[in-house]
FIKOLZA-1660 file (N, C-alpha, C; in steps of 0.1 Angstrom, whole numbers, plus 5000, padded with zeros to 4 digits):
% residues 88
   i   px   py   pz ch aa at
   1 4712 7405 4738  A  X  N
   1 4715 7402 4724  A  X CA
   1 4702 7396 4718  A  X  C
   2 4697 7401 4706  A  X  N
   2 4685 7396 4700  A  X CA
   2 4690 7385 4693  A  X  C
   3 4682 7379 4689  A  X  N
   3 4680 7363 4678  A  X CA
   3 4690 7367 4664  A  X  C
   4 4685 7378 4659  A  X  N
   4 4691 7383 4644  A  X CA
   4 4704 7383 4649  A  X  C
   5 4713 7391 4658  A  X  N
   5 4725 7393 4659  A  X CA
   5 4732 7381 4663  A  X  C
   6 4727 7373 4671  A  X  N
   6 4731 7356 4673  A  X CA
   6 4731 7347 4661  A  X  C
   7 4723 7352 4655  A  X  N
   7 4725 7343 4640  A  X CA
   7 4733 7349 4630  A  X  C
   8 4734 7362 4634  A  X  N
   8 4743 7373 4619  A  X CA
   8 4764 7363 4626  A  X  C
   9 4762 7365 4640  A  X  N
   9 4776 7358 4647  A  X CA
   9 4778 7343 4641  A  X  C
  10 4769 7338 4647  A  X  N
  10 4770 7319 4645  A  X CA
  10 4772 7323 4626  A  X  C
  11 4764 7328 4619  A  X  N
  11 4767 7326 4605  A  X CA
  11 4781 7333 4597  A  X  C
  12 4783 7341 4607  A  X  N
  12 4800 7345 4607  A  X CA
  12 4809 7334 4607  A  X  C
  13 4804 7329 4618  A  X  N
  13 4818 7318 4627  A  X CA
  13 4816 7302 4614  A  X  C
  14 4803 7301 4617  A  X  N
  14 4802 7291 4602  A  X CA
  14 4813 7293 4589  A  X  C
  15 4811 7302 4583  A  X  N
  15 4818 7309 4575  A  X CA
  15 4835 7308 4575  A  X  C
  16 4837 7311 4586  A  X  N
  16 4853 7312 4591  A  X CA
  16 4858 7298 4588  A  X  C
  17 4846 7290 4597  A  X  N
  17 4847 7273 4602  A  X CA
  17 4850 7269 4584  A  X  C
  18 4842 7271 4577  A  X  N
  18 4838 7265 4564  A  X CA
  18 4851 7266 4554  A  X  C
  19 4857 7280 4556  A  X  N
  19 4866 7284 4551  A  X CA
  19 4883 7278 4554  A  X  C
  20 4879 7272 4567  A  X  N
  20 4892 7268 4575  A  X CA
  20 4892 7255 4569  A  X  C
  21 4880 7246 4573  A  X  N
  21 4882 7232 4568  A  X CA
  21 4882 7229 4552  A  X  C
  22 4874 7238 4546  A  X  N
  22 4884 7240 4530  A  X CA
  22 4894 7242 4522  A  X  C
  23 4902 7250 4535  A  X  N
  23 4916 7251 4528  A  X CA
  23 4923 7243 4535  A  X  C
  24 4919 7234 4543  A  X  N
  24 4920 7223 4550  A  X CA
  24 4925 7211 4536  A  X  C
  25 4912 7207 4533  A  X  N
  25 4913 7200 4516  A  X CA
  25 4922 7206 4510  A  X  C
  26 4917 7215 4506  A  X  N
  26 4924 7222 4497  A  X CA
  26 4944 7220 4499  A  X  C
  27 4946 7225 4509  A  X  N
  27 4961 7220 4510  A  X CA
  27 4968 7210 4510  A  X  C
  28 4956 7197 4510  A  X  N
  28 4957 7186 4510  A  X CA
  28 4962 7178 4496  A  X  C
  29 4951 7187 4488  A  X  N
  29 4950 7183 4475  A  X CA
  29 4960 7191 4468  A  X  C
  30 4965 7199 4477  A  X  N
  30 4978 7211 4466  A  X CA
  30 4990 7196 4469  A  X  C
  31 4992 7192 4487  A  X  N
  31 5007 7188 4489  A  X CA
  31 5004 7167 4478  A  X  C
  32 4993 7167 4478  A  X  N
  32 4992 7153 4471  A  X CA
  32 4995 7156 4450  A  X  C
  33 4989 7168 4447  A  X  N
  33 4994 7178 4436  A  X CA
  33 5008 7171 4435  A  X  C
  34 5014 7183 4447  A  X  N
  34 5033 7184 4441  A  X CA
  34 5037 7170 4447  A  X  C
  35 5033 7164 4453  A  X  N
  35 5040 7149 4450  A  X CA
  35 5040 7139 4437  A  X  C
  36 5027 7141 4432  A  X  N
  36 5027 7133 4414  A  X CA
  36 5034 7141 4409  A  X  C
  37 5035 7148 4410  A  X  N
  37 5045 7161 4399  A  X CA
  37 5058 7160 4400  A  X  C
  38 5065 7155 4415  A  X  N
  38 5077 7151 4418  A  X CA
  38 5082 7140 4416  A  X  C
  39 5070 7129 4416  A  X  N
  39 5072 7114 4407  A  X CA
  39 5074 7118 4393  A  X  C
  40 5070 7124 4384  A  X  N
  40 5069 7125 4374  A  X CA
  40 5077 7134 4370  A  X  C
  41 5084 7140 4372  A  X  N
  41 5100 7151 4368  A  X CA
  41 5107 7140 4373  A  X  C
  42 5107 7131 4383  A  X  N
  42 5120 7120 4383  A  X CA
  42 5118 7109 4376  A  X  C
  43 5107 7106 4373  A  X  N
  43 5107 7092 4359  A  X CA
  43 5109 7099 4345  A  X  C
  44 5107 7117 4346  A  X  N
  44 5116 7123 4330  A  X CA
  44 5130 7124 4334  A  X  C
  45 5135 7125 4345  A  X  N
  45 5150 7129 4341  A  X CA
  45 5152 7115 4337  A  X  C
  46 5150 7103 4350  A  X  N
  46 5156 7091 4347  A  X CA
  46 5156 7088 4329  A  X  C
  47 5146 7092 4324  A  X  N
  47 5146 7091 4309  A  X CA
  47 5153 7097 4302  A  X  C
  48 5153 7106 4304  A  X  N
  48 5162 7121 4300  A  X CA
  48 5180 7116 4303  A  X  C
  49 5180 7107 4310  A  X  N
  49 5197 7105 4314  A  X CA
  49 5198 7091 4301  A  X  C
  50 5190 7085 4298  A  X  N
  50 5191 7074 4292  A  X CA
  50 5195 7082 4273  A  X  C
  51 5191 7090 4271  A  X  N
  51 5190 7094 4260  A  X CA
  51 5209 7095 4248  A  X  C
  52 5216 7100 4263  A  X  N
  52 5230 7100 4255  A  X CA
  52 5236 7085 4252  A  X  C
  53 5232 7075 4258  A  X  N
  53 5233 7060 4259  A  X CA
  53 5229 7060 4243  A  X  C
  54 5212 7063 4239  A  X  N
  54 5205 7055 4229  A  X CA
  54 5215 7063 4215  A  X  C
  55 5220 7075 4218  A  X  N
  55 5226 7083 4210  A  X CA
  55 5239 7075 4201  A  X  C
  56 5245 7068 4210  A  X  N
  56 5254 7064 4206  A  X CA
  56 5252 7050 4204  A  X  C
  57 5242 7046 4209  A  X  N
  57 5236 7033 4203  A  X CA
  57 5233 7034 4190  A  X  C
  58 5224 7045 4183  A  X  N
  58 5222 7049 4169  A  X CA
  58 5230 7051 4163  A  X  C
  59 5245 7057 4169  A  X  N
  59 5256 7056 4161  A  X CA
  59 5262 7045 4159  A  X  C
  60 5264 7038 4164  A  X  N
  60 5267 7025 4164  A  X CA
  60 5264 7017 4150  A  X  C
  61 5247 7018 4152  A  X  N
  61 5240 7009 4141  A  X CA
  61 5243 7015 4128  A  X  C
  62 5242 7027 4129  A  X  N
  62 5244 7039 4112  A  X CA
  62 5255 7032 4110  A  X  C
  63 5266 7033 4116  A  X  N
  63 5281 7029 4113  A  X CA
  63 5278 7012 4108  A  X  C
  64 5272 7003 4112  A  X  N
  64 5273 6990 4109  A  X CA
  64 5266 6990 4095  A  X  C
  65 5253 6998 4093  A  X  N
  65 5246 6998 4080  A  X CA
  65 5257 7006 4070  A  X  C
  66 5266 7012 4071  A  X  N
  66 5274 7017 4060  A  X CA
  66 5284 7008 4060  A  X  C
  67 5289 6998 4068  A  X  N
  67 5300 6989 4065  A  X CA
  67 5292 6977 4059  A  X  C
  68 5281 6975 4063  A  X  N
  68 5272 6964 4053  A  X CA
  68 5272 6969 4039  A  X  C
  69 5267 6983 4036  A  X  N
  69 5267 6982 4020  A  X CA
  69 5280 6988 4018  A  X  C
  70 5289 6993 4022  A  X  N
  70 5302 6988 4018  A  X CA
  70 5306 6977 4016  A  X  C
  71 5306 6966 4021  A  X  N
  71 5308 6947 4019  A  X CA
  71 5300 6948 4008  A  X  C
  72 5290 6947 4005  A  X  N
  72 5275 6946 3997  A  X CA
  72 5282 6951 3979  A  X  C
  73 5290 6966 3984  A  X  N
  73 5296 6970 3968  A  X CA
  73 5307 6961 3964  A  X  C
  74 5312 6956 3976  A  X  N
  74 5327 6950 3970  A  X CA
  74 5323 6935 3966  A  X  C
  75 5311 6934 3971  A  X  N
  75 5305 6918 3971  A  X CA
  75 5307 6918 3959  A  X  C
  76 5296 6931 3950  A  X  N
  76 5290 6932 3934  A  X CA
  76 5306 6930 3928  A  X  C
  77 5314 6940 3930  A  X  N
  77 5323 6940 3923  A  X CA
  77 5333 6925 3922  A  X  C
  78 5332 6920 3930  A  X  N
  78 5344 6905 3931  A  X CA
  78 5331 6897 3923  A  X  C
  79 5319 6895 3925  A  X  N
  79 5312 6887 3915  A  X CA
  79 5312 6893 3901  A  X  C
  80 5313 6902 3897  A  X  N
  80 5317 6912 3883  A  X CA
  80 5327 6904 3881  A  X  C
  81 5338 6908 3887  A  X  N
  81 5351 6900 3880  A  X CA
  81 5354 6886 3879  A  X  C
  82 5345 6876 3887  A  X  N
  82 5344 6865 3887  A  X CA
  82 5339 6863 3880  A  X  C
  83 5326 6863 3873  A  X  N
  83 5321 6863 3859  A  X CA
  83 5330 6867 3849  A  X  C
  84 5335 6879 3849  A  X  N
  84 5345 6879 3835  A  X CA
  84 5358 6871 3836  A  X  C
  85 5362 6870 3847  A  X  N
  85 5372 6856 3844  A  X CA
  85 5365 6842 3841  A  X  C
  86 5356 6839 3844  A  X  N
  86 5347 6827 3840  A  X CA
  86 5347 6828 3827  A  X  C
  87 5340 6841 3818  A  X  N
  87 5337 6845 3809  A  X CA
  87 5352 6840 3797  A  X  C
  88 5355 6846 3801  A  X  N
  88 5374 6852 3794  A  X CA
  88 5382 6844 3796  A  X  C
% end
């Protein structure tokens, strides 16, 4: 076997080698990938479950703000008529 053909092999096998311990990393950095990705779809659902809660929390408050200015009209009107019986 000549020099050239020993080096054309070794630069083969290099090759193979280079290729093996890169997808070496490489799979590494794919399975460390889908684990942040799996943290992070379960801190959206956990958020995503909280949302029918806030839903009816906002109903809640809408409902209190229309019973306030409901009080608020009847307020105006009983001081209306308090004045004109004052008045009268």
């Amino acid at each position: 076997m000549d020099v050239n053909t020993a080096l054309t092999i070794l630069i083969g096998f290099a090759g193979v080698a280079g290729g093996y311990v890169g997808g070496k990393r490489n799979s590494s950095l794919a399975t460390d990938t889908i684990s942040l990705l799996q943290s992070q779809v379960t801190a959206l659902q956990s958020q995503c479950s909280q949302i029918p809660a806030l839903h009816e929390r906002i109903a809640v408050l809408e409902e209190l703000v229309t019973q306030r200015a409901k009080v608020n009209e009847v307020l105006e009107i009983v001081t209306e008529i308090k004045e004109k019986m004052e008045r009268g």
